[in-house]
NUZA-678350 format. One line per 8 residues: number of its first residue (from 1); their letters; for each residue x, y, z of C-alpha. Coordinates in steps of 0.001 Angstrom, whole numbers, plus 524288, in hexadecimal, padded with zeros to 5 digits. Layout:
! residues N
NUM = a = X:Y:Z; ...
//
This chain:
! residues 525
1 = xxxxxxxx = 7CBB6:80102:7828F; 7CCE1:80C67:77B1B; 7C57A:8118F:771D4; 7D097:816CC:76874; 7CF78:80DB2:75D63; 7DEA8:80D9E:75B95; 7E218:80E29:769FE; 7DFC8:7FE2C:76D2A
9 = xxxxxxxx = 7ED46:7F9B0:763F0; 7F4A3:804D7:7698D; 7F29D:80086:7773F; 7F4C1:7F16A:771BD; 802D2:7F6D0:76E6F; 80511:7FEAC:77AA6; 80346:7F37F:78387; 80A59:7EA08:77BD9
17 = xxxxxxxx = 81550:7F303:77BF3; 812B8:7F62B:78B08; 8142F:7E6D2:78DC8; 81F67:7E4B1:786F8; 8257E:7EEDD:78DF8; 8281A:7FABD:781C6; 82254:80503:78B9B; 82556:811B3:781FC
25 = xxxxxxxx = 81EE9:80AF1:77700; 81375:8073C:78017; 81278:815E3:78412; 8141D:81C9F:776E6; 8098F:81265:77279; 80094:816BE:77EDF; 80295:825AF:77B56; 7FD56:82137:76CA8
33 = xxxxxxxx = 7F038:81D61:775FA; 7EF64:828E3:77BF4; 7F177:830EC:7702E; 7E4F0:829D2:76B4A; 7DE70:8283F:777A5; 7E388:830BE:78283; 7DBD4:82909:78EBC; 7DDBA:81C47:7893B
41 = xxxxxxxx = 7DF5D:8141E:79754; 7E7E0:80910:79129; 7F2B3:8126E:78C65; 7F228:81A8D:798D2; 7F368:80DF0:7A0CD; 7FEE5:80941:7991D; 80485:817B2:799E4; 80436:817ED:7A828
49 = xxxxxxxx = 80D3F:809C6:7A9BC; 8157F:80E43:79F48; 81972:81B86:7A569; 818EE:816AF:7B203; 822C5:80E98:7B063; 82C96:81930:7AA5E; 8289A:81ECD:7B8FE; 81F7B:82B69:7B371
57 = xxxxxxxx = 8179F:82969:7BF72; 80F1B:835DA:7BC38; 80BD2:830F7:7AE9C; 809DF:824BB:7B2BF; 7FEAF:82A09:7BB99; 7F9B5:831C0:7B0CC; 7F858:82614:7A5C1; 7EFF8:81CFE:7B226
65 = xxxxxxxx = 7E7BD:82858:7B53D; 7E5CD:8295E:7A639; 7E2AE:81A20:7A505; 7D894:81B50:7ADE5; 7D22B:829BB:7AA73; 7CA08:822A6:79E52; 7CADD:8148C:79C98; 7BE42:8117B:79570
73 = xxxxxxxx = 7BB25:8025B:7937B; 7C752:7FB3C:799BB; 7C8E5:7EF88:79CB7; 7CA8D:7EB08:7AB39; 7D849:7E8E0:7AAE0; 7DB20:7F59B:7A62E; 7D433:7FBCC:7AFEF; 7DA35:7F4CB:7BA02
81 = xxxxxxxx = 7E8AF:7F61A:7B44F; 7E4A2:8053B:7B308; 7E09A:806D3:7C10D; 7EDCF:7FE24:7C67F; 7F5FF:80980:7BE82; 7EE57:812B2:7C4B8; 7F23C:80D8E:7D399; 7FEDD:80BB6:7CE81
89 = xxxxxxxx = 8016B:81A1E:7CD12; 7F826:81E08:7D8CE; 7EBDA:82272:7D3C8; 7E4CB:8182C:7DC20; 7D645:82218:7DC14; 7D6C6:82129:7CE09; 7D877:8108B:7CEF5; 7CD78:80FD8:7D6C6
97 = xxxxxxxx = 7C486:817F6:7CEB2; 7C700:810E1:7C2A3; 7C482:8040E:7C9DE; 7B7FB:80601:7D090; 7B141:80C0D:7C1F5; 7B47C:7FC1C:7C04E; 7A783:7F4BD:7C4B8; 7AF65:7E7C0:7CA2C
105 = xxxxxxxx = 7A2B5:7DEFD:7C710; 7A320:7E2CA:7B867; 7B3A6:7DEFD:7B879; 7B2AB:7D14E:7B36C; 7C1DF:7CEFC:7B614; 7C4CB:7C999:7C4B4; 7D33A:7CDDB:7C35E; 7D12A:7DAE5:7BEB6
113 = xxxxxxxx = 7C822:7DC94:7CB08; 7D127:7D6FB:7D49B; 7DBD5:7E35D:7CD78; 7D22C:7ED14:7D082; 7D07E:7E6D7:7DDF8; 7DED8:7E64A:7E1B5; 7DECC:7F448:7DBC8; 7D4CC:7FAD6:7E4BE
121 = xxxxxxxx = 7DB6C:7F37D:7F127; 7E96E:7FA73:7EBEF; 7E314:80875:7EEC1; 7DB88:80563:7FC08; 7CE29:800CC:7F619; 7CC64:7F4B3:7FBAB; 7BC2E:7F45F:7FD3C; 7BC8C:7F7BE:7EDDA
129 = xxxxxxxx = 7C646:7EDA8:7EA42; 7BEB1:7E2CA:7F14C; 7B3B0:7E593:7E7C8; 7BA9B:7E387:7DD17; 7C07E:7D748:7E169; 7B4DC:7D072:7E547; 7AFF4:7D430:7D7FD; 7B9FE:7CBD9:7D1CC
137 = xxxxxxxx = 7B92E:7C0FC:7DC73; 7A996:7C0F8:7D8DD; 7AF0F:7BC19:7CCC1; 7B381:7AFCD:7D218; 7C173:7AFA6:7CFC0; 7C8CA:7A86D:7DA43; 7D7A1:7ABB3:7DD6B; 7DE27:7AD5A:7EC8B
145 = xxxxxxxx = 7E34C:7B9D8:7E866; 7D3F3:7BEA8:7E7A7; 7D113:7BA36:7F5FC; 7DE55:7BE6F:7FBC7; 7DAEF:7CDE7:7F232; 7CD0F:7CE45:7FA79; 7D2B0:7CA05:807D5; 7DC13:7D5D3:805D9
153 = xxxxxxxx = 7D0B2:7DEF8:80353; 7C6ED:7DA2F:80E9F; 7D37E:7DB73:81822; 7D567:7EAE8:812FC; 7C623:7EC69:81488; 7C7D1:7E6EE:82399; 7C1B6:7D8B0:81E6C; 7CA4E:7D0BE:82597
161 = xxxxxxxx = 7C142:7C497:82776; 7BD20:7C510:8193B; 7CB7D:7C6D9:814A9; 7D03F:7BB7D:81C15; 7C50D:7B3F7:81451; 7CA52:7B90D:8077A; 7D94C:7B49D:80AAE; 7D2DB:7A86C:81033
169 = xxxxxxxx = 7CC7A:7A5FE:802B1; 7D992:7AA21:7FC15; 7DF56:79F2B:80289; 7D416:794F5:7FF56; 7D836:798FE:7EF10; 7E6D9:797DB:7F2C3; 7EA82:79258:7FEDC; 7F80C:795DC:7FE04
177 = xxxxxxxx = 7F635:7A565:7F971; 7FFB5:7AB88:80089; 7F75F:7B922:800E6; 7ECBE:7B48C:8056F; 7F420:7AD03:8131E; 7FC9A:7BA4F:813EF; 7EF26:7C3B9:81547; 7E91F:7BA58:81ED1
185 = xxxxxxxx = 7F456:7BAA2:82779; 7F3B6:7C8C9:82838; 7E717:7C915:828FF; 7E600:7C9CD:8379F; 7D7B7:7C1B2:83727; 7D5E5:7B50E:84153; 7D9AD:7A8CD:83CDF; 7E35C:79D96:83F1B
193 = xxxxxxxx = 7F009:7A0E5:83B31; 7F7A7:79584:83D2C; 7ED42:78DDE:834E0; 7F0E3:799A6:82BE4; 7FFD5:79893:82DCE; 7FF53:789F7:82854; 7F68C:78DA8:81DB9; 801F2:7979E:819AF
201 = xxxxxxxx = 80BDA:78EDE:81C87; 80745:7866B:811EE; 805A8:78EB4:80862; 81503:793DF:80B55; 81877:7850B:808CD; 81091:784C9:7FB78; 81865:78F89:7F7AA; 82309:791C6:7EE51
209 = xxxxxxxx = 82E3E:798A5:7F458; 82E56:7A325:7E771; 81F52:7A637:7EA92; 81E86:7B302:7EB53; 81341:7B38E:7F56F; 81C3C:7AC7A:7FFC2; 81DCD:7B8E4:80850; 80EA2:7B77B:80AED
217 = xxxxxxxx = 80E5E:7AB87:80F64; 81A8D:7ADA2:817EA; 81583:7BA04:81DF1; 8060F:7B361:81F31; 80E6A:7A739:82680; 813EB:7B146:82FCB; 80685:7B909:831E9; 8012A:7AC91:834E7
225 = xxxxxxxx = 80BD2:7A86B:83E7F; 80CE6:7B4E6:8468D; 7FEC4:7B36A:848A0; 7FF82:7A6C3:84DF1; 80C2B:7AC22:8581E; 81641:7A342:84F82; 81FD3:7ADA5:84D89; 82C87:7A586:84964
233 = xxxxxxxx = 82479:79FBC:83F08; 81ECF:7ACCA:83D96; 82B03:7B255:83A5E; 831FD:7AA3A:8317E; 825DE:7A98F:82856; 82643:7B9B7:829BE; 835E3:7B889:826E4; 833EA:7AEDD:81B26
241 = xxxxxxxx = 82770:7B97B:815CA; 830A8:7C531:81732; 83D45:7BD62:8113D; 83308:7BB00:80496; 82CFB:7C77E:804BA; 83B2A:7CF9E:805AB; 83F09:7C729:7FA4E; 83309:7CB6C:7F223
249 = xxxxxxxx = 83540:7DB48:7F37A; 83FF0:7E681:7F1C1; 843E5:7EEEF:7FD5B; 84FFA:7F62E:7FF95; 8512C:7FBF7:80C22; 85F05:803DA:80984; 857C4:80B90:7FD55; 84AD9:80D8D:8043F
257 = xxxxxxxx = 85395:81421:80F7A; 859EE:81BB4:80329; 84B74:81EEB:7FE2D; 847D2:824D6:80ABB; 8542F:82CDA:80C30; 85320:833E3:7FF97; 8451E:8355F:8039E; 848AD:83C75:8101D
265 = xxxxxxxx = 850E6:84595:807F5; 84A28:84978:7FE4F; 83F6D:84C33:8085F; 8486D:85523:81322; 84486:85EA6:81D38; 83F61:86973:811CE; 83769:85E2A:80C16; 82A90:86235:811A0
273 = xxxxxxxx = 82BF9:871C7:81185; 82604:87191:8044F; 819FB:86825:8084E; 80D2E:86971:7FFAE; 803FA:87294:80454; 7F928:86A0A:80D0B; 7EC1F:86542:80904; 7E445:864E7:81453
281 = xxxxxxxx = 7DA5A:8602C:80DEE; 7DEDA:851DE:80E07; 7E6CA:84C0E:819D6; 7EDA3:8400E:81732; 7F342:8387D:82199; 7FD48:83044:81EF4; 7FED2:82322:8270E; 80DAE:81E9A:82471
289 = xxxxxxxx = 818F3:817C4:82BA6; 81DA8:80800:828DF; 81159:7FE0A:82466; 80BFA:7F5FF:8319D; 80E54:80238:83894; 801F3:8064A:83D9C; 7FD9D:80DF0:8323F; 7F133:806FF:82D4A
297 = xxxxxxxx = 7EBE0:8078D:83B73; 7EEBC:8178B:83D6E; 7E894:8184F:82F33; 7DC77:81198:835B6; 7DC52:81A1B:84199; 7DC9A:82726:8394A; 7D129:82095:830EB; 7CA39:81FF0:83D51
305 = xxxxxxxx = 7C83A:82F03:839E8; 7BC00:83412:8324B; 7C5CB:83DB2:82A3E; 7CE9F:8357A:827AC; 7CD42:82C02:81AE8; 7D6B4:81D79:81D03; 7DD74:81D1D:80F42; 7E8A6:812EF:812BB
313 = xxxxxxxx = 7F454:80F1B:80B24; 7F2D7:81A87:80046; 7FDCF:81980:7F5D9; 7F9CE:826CE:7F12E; 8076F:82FEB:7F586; 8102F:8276F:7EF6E; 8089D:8253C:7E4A9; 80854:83529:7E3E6
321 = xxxxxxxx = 816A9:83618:7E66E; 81932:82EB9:7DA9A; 80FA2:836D5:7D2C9; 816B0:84465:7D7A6; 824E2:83C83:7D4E4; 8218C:8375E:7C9E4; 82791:82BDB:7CC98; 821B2:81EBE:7CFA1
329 = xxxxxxxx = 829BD:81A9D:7DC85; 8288B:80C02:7E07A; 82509:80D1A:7EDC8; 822B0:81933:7F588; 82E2E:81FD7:7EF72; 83B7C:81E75:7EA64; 8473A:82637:7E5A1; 83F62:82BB8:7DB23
337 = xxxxxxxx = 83674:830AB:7E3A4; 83EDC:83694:7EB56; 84792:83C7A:7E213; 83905:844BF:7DDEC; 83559:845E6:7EA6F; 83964:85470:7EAF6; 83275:8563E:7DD2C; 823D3:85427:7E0FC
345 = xxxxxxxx = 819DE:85BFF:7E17F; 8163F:8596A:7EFBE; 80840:86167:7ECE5; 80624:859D0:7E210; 80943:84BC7:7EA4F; 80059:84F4A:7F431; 7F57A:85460:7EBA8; 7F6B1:846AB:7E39F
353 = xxxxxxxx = 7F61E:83F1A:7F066; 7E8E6:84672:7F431; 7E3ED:843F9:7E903; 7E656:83747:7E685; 7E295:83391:7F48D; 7D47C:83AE1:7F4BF; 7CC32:8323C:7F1B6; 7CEDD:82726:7FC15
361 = xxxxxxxx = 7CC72:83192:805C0; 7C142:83C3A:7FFF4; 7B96E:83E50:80D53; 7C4E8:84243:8169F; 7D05C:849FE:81709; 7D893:840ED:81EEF; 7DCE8:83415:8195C; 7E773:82A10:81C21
369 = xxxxxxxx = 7F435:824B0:81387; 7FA88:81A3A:81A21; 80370:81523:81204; 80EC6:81232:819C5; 8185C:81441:80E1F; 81406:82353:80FDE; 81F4E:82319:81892; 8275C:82454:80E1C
377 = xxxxxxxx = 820E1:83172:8098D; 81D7F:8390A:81579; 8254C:843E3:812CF; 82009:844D3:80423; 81338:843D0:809E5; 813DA:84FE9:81378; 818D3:8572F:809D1; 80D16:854D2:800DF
385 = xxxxxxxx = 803E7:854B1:809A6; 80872:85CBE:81593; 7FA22:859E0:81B0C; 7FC66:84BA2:81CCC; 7FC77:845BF:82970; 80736:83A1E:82A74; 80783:83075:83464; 81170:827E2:834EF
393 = xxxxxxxx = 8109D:81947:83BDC; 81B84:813E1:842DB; 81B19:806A7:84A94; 82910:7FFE4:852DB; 83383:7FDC5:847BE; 83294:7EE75:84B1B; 82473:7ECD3:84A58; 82469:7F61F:83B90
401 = xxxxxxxx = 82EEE:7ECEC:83642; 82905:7DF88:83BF7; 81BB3:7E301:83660; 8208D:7E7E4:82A48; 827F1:7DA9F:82838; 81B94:7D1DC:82C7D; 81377:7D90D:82281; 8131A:7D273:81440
409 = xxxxxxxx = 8128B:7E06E:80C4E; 80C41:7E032:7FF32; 814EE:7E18B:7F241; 82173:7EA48:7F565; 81BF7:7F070:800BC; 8260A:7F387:80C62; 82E36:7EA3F:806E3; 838A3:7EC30:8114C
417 = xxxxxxxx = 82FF8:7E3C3:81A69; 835AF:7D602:81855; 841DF:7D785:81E0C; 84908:7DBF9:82BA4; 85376:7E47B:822CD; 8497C:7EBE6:81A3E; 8400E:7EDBC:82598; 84933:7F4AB:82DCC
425 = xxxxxxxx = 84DCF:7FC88:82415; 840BA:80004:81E91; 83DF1:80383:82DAE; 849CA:80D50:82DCC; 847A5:813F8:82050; 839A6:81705:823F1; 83CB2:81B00:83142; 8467F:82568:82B7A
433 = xxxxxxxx = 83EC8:82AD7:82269; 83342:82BF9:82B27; 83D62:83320:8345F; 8406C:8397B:82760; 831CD:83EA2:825E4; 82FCC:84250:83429; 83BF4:84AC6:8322C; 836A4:852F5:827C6
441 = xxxxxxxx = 82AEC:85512:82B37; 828E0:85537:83A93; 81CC4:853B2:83FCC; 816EC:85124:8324F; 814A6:841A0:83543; 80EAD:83A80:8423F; 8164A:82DFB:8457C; 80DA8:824A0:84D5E
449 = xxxxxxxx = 8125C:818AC:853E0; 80B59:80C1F:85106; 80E56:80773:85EC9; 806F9:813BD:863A3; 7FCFC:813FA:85A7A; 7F74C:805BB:86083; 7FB7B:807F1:86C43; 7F39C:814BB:86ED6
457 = xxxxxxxx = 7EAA8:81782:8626E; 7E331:82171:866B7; 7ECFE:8293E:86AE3; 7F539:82889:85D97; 7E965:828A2:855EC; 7E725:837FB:85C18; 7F3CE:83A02:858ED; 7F33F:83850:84B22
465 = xxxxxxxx = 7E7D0:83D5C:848E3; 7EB70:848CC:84EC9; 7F60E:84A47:84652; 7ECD9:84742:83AFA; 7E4BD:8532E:83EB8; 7D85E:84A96:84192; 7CF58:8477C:84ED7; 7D145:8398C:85424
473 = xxxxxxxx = 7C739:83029:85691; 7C9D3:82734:86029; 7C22F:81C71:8560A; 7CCDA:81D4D:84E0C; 7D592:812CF:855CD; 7CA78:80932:8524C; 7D1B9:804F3:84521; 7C904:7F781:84628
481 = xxxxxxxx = 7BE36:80130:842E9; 7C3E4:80651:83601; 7BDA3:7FF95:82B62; 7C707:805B3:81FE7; 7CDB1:7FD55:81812; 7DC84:7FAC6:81B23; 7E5A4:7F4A7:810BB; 7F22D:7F409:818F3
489 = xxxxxxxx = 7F9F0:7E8F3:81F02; 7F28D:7ED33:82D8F; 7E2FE:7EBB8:824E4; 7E1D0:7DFEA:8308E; 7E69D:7E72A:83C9B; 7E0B4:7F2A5:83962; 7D44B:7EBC1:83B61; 7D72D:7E929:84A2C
497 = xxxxxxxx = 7D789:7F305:85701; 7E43A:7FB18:858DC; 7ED55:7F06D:85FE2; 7FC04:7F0CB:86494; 7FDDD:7E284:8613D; 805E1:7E582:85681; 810C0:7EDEE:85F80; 81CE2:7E63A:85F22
505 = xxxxxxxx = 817E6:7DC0E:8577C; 8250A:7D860:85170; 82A1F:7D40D:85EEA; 8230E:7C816:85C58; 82FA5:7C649:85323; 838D7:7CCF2:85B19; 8428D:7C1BE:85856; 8415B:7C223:8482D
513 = xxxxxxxx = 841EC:7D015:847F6; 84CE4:7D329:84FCB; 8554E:7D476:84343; 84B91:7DF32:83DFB; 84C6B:7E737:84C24; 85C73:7E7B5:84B4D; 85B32:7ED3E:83DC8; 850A5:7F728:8409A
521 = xxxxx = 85BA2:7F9C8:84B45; 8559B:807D7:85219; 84B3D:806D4:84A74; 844AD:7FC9C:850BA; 843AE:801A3:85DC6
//
């Protein structure tokens, strides 16, 4: 707390007024704080909601930095809400900093461990999280959520045995957790999964038609059944997961289409004339294209490379974008965005994405981004960092779709990957703009073809190396090797030998997915 003898009422009245919603009165009584006590963390915390919600992205960024630049005595929960703003508007080195000066085995308060747990797997720190969440398991609370949290961090740290031990023990708190059955389906690991399929089964009959959780269940049933070769029973338990799921999120294929085209305008042939000067210093190489693409395992064979540092799903451009915008855009972008998009400082944007990216990757000058939404941005990207290297993934138009739709996404991720309509249409818009992209800047990005890339490895591994600027290793097409932590949907296969199993995989449902083929129409060839 502070140690302003008249600040403690004033911040009574500034939350009281923040809860009940009076956000001007809760700021003008935060400003009396500062006035008194210029650092104080509590006002600079409740600054930082309050103008981020009036969309002042750039002060919002300033007040969290500010909450966490001298906290002094705090409680827990403070810290932790302090470090969640500070992810929130991308300053993820900053979270992590403030968490690890706390010692987890002097934090008395299991939930408040389990925050900074979840926290530290949000930006990629997976080994660190685990520490903090066996601190407040040590404690002996017992909840399936806990076992089903550390089978999710085992599987990123390449665990799998362990993690299917954790979900396993999940279960044993709550047999019918739908979580838990949904990550040991996709786990990959041996077992019986027709013992498993009736163990889900029940727990779909135990269950309200309004719960929430249904989709897991659904899409754990159909994990279980395609493993056992039961694909009619397979399918409708897919159908009935992607029926629930579509019902649960937003997704309008017409205005993403209407997104993209505005994009591709306001980013014309001229677009990259006026590109940043280069910073050789620091190559990024971006890994983008549709999720289940291929991406994770080309991220793996470039971190087979002694210069080249694995830094996986980085959120750290967009976050940046909306920094230089001003503008927090749900999403990648949005018409916002793009109406600024002509307004940034595209030395500045790349500068702040350096930056903000150095310390997951101090001892090289290579380092990977593959987050697949980058798609969106590879334009913006080129122009702010003309030195980037982008590869782009792309896999048969059948096989993206099918396993998009098989894949249970987290929150409001690719939400157009429930239904035939939305996947095809999602298929097209991204297709265009990548066309879009290539247009402007030829040359600028390497398309690689899944279907080559497991078919011959070596040969497309020189290839994009070579493009990279770097020597190839022949090692490097031993992904089993790679020890680095992977937090994608592909952290099982990713674990195995390159394999061309998975080419024309959704033939197996050739049938059920007709309908999806005659609306990617051209597409799908």
């Amino acid at each position: 707390m502070s140690s302003v003898p008249n600040v403690a009422p004033l911040l009574q009245q500034a939350n009281t007024s923040l809860q009940s919603g009076a956000l001007r009165s809760a700021e003008e009584t935060c400003r009396e704080v500062l006035a008194l006590d210029p650092l104080n963390s509590q006002a600079q915390l409740m600054l930082a909601g309050i103008v981020g919600q009036r969309d002042q992205h750039r002060l919002a960024c300033d007040h969290a930095l500010r909450a966490a630049q001298k906290m002094g005595p705090q409680t827990p929960q403070h810290i932790a809400a302090v470090t969640l703003r500070l992810i929130a508007v991308g300053e993820y080195e900053r979270a992590v900093q403030v968490i690890r000066k706390i010692d987890p085995q002097r934090v008395r308060i299991p939930s408040v461990l389990v925050e900074f747990s979840q926290q530290l797997s949000l930006m990629e720190e997976h080994a660190e999280a685990l520490r903090y969440l066996d601190a407040a398991m040590s404690m002996g609370i017992s909840a399936e959520s806990l076992g089903y949290l550390r089978g999710n961090l085992l599987k990123f740290l390449g665990r799998m045995d362990e993690a299917a031990q954790e979900y396993e023990r999940s279960l044993a708190v709550n047999p019918d957790y739908a979580f838990a059955h949904w990550a040991l389906a996709y786990l990959g690991v041996p077992g019986d999964s027709r013992a498993r399929a009736m163990r889900v089964r029940k727990s779909l009959d135990a269950s309200a038609a309004s719960n929430p959780d249904l989709p897991y269940l659904q899409y754990a049933l159909f994990k279980e059944l395609d493993a056992c070769g039961d694909t009619d029973a397979a399918w409708k338990a897919l159908e009935a997961g992607a029926i629930a799921r579509r019902a649960q999120i937003s997704y309008h294929g017409g205005e993403e289409a209407a997104l993209f085209e505005r994009l591709a305008q306001a980013t014309g042939p001229g677009f990259l004339a006026t590109a940043s000067p280069a910073d050789s210093a620091k190559v990024p190489i971006f890994v983008l294209g549709l999720p289940r693409t291929g991406t994770t395992l080309l991220e793996r064979i470039l971190g087979g490379h002694p210069e080249v540092t694995l830094c996986g799903e980085l959120n750290d451009f967009r976050m940046q974008l909306k920094w230089s915008t001003d503008h927090h855009s749900l999403g990648f972008l949005d018409n916002v965005c793009v109406d600024r998009i002509n307004d940034i400082d595209y030395a500045e944007l790349g500068s702040r994405y350096l930056g903000h990216v150095a310390w997951r990757a101090p001892a090289t000058n290579h380092f990977s981004d593959k987050n697949p939404g980058n798609f969106m941005l590879a334009g913006l990207i080129l122009k702010a960092l003309p030195q980037a290297r982008i590869v782009h993934l792309r896999r048969n138009p059948m096989d993206s779709c099918f396993s998009n739709m098989k894949e249970l996404f987290a929150a409001n991720s690719h939400p157009y990957s429930y239904s035939f309509e939305d996947l095809a249409s999602h298929y097209r818009n991204y297709s265009r703009l990548m066309s879009h992209w290539h247009d402007i800047a030829p040359g600028r990005i390497l398309d690689v073809s899944y279907e080559d890339l497991v078919s011959d490895p070596d040969a497309q591994a020189r290839r994009v190396m070579d493009y990279c600027g770097l020597s190839y290793d022949a090692a490097q097409i031993r992904v089993e090797s790679n020890a680095t932590p992977v937090s994608t949907a592909s952290s099982a296969q990713v674990r195995q030998p390159i394999h061309t199993r998975n080419i024309g995989g959704w033939k197996r449902y050739e049938s059920q997915l007709a309908p999806l083929k005659t609306l990617l129409g051209d597409a799908a060839d």
